[in-house]
C-alpha positions in Angstrom: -8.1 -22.5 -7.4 -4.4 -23.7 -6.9 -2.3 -25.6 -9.2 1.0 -27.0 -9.4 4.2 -24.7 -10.0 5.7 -25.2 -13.2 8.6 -27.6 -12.5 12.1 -26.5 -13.7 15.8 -27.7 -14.5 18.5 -27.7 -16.6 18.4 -27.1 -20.0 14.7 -25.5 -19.5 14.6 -21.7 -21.3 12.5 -18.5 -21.5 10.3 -16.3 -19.3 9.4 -18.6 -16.5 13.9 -19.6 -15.8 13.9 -15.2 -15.9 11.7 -15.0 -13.4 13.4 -17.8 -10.8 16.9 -16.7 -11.5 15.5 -13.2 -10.4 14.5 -14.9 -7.1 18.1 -16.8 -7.0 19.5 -12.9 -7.2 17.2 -12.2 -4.6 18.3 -14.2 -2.4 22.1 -13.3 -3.2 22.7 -16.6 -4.8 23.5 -15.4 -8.5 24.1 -12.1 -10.3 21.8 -9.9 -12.0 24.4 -10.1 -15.3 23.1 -13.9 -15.2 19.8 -13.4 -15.4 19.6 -14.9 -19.5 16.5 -17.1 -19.8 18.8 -20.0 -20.0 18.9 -22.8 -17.1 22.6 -23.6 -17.7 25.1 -24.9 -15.1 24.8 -21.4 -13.3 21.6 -21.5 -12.7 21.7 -25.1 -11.4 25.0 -24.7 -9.1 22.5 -21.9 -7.5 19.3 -24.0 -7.3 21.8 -26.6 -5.2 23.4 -23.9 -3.0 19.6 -22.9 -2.2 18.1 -26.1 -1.6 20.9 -26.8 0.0 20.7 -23.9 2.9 20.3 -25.0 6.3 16.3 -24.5 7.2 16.4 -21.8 9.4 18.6 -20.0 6.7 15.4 -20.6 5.1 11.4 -20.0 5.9 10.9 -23.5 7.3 7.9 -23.5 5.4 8.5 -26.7 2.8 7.1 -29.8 4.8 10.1 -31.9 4.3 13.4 -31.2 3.3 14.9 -30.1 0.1 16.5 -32.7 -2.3 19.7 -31.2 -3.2 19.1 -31.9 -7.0 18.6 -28.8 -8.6 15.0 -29.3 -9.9 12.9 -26.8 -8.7 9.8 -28.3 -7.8 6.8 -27.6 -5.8 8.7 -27.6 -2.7 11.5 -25.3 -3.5 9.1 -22.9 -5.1 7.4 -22.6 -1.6 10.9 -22.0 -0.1 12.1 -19.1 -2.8 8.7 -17.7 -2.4 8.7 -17.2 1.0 5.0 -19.3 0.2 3.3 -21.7 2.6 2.3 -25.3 0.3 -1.5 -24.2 0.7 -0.8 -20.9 -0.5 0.8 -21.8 -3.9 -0.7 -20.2 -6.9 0.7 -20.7 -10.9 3.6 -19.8 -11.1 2.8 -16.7 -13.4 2.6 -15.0 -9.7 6.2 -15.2 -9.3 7.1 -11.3 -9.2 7.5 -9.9 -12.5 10.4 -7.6 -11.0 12.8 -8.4 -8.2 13.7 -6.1 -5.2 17.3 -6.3 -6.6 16.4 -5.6 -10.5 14.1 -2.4 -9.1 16.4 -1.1 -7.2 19.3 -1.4 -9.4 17.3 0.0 -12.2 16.2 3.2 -9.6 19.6 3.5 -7.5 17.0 4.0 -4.6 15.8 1.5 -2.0 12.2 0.3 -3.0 9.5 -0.8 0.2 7.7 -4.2 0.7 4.4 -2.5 -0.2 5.6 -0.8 -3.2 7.4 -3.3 -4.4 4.1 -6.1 -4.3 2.3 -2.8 -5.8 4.5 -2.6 -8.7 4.5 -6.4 -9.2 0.2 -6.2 -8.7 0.6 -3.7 -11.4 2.7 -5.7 -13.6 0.2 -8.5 -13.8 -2.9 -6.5 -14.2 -2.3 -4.5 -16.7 -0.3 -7.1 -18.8 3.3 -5.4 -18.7 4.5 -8.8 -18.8 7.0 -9.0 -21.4 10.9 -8.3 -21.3 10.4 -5.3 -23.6 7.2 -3.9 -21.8 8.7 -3.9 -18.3 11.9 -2.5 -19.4 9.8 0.9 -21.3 7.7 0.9 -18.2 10.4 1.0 -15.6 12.2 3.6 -17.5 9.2 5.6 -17.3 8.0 5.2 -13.9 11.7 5.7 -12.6 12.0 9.4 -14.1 8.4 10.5 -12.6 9.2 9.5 -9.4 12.7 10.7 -9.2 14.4 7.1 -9.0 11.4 6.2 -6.6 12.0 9.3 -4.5 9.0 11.2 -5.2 4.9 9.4 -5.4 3.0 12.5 -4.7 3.3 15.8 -7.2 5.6 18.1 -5.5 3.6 21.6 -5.9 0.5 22.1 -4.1 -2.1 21.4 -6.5 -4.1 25.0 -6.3 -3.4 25.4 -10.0 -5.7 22.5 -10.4 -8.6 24.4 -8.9 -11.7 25.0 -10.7 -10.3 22.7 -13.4 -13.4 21.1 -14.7 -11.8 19.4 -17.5 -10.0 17.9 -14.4 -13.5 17.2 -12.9 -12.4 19.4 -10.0 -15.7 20.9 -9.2 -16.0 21.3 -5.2 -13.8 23.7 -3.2 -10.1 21.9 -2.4 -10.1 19.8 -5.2 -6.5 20.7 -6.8 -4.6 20.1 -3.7 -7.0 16.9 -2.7 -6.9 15.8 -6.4 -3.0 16.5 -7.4 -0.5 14.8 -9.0 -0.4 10.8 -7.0 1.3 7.8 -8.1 4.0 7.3 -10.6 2.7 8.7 -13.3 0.7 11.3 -11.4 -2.8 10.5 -11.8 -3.9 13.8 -11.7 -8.0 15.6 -11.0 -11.5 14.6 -9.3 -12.2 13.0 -12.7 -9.7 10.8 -13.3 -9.6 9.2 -9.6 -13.1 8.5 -9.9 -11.9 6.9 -12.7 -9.6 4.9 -11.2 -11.5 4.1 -8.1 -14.0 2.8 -10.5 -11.7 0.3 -12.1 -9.7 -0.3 -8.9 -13.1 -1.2 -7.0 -11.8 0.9 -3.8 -13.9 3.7 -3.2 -11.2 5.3 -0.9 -9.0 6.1 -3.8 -11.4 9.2 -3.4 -9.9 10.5 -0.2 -7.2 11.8 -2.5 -3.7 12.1 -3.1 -1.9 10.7 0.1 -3.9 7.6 -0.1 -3.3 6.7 -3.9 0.8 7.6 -3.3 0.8 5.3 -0.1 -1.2 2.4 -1.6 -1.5 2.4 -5.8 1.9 4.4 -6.2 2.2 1.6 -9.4 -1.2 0.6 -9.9 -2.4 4.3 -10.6 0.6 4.8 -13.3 -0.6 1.2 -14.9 -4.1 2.6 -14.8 -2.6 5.7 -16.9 -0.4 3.2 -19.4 -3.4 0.4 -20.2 -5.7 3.5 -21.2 -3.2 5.0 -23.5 -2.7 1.8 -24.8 1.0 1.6 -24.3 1.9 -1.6 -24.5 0.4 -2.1 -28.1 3.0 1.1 -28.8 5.9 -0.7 -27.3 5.2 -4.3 -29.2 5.2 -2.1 -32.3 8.9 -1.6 -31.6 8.1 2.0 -30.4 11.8 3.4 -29.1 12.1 4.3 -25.4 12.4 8.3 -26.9 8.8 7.5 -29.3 7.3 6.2 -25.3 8.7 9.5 -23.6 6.6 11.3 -26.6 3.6 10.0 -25.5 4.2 9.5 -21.7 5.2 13.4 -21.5 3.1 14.5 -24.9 3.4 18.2 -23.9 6.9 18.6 -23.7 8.2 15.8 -25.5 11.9 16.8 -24.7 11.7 17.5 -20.9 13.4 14.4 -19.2 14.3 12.4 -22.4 17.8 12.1 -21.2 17.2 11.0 -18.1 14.7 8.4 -19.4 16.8 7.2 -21.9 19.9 6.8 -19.1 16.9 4.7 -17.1 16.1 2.8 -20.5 19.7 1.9 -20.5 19.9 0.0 -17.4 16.9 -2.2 -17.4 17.7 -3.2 -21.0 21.1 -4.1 -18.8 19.0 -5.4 -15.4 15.9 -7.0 -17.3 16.8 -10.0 -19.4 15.4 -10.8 -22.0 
């Protein structure tokens, strides 16, 4: 069922003006150092500039034109979200995380696909919150090398005969290694997640989990370990490295901590 988008404007605070100043920024119409909350005079002289736009500087997809008011109503929603009218869901399916955020967060290019992963991710599991996003990005940005890396690097043959892994049948390690941002890793746990997922081709292994759940797996990982309950304790980002990399607590910590850094810069909040 659809609904109306929330309708916005000036003097209007909190998550929901986060989330369509981070489509403003996508669109290159204000900076990611503006991104408060707060629909202020910045925010408005942006929603003007936008609604201003010629249409095919747009997606000719509103079915009039835009009222150069700066209220952003039904109709300018469909424009910022690249959404036909029909297709218009609540507005709590406005990406979580931007293109520009991720990528400023990562210093690495992110893909269409990944990118609607990570925000699918985002929304199912409930990492929904300023605070949660930020530990979860710093996270999922050492794993994967700054987004460089989706699929565990080593072959997987150590993981062989691993039945605590599940890996029972001949091939398993190298069909069942590392995937995803937070390397879901073993037979076991991808029946797991192809259980929850309700895709039963999760189970052709590791190339298909890194190509289509690179997010979705590691969100898998953080509701079972119940991680966002840790981080609205007030759990540090070093007390989330513990758990996230519970062997060696101290491998990476720097480099988390340095990703910590910038989304508590990048996500608002």
């Amino acid at each position: 069922m659809t609904e109306k988008l929330t309708i916005l404007k000036k003097g209007d605070d909190g998550f929901l003006v986060e989330r369509l100043q981070s489509q403003l920024a996508n669109w290159g119409l204000m900076d990611i150092d503006d991104i408060d909350g707060d629909f202020g005079g910045i925010t408005e002289a942006a929603v003007k500039k936008f609604q201003g736009m010629r249409p095919k500087e747009k997606c000719e997809y509103s079915p009039v034109g835009l009222t150069q008011d700066g209220i952003v109503g039904e109709n300018t929603w469909c424009e910022l979200l690249k959404l036909k009218p029909n297709e218009i869901e609540m507005v709590v399916n406005v990406d979580l995380i931007t293109k520009t955020q991720v990528e400023a967060i990562c210093g690495r290019a992110i893909q269409h696909d990944a990118l609607d992963d990570l925000n699918n991710c985002l929304r199912r599991f409930e990492i929904n919150t300023p605070l949660r996003i930020r530990q979860f990005m710093a996270q999922v940005a050492h794993e994967s090398g700054g987004l460089k890396w989706f699929k565990e690097l080593a072959s997987g043959w150590a993981y062989e005969n691993r039945r605590d892994l599940g890996n029972t049948k001949p091939g398993d390690g190298p069909k069942y290694k590392g995937a995803g941002a937070i390397q879901l890793t073993g037979r076991a746990n991808y029946q797991a997640f192809a259980n929850y997922i309700d895709d039963p081709r999760v189970m052709e292994g590791v190339n298909y989990v890194a190509a289509t759940y690179p997010f979705t797996s590691a969100g898998f990982w953080w509701h079972n370990n119940k991680m966002n309950a840790l981080v609205d304790s007030g759990a540090s980002c070093r007390k989330v490295s513990q758990r996230v990399n519970g062997r060696d607590p101290a491998n990476g910590l720097q480099d988390r901590l340095n990703y910590y850094a910038k989304a508590q810069r990048i996500i608002p909040g």
